[in-house]
N, C-alpha and C positions, 0 to 999 in steps of 0.2 A: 504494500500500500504506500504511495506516495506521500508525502507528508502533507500536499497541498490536500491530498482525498481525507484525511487524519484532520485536519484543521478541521475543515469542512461538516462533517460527522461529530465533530468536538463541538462546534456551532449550534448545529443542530440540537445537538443534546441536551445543549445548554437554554437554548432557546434565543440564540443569537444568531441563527439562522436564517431565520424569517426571510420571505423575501421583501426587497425592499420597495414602501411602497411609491407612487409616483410623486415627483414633487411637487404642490403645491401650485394651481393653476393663478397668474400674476392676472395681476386686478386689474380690469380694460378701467382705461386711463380716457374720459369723458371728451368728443371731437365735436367743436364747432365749427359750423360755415364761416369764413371770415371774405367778405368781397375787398380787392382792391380796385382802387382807381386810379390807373396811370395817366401820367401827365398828356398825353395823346389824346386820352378820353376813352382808352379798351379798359374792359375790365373784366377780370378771372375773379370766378372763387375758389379757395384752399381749405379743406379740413384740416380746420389745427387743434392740436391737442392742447387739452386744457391745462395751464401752465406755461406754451409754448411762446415768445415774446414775438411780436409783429414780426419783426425781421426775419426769426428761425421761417413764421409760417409761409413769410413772402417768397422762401425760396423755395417752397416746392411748385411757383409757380411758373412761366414765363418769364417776367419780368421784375425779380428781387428789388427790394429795396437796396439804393445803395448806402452803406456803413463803410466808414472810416476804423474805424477801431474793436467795434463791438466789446468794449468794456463803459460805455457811455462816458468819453473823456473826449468826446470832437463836436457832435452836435450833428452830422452829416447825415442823422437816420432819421430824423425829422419827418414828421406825418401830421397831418390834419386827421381826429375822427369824423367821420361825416353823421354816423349814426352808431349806436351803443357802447358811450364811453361809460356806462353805470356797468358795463361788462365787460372793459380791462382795467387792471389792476390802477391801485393808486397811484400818485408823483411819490417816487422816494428820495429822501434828502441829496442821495449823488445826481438824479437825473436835474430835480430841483436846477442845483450849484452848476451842475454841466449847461442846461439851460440859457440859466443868467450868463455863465460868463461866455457862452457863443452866439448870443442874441437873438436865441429862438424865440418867436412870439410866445404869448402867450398862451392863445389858445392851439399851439399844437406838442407833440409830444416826444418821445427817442422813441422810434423803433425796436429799438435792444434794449429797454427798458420795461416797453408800456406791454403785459401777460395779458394773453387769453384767458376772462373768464368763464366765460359762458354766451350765447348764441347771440346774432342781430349785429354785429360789430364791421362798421365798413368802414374804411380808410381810404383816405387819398393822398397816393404817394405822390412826394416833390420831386426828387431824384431819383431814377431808376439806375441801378448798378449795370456803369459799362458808357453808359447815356454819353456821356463825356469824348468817348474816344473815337466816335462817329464823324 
């Protein structure tokens, strides 16, 4: 008998055996429609998952939002909400301070900032990533 068949049988015996069971099915992670509005006037909608910031969602589209940094320290991801800002997330104090000192108006937002929270949320993008090199 092999020592691995011995092991095995010891397992058993003991009731450490068992087969093992499947791991633990991960928790669906809640998707809203988010529409953008490119500067052109096209507009795509993206499922983005709940959590996911403008920016992440913009890029499973066409035409991403363009970011500069994506740690909210340039101001370049800039958005207007058009309709359901009571469903992304608050201003937090770095986007706040990034804001002011790159002289984003006030009613728009960072894109690498402002999270998906839930459904109705349309956006109109200023700059489209790439736009520039046309």
């Amino acid at each position: 008998m092999t020592p691995f068949r011995l092991r095995a049988r010891l397992k058993k015996l003991l009731g450490l055996g068992a087969a093992a069971s499947p791991p633990p099915a991960r928790p669906q992670v809640p998707r809203h429609d988010v529409v953008f509005v490119c500067p052109d006037g096209t507009r795509y909608t993206v499922a983005a998952k709940e959590g996911d910031s403008l920016a992440m969602a913009s890029g499973r589209g066409p035409q991403p939002i363009a970011t500069g940094c994506a740690d909210s320290s340039c101001g370049t991801c800039a958005v207007e909400l058009i309709a359901g800002a009571a469903q992304i997330s608050a201003a937090d104090d770095r986007e706040l301070s990034t804001r002011s000192a790159a002289g984003v108006p006030e009613g728009q937002r960072l894109a690498c900032r402002a999270r998906v929270e839930g459904a109705g949320v349309e956006v109109r993008v200023l700059k489209v990533l790439g736009a520039d090199l046309n």
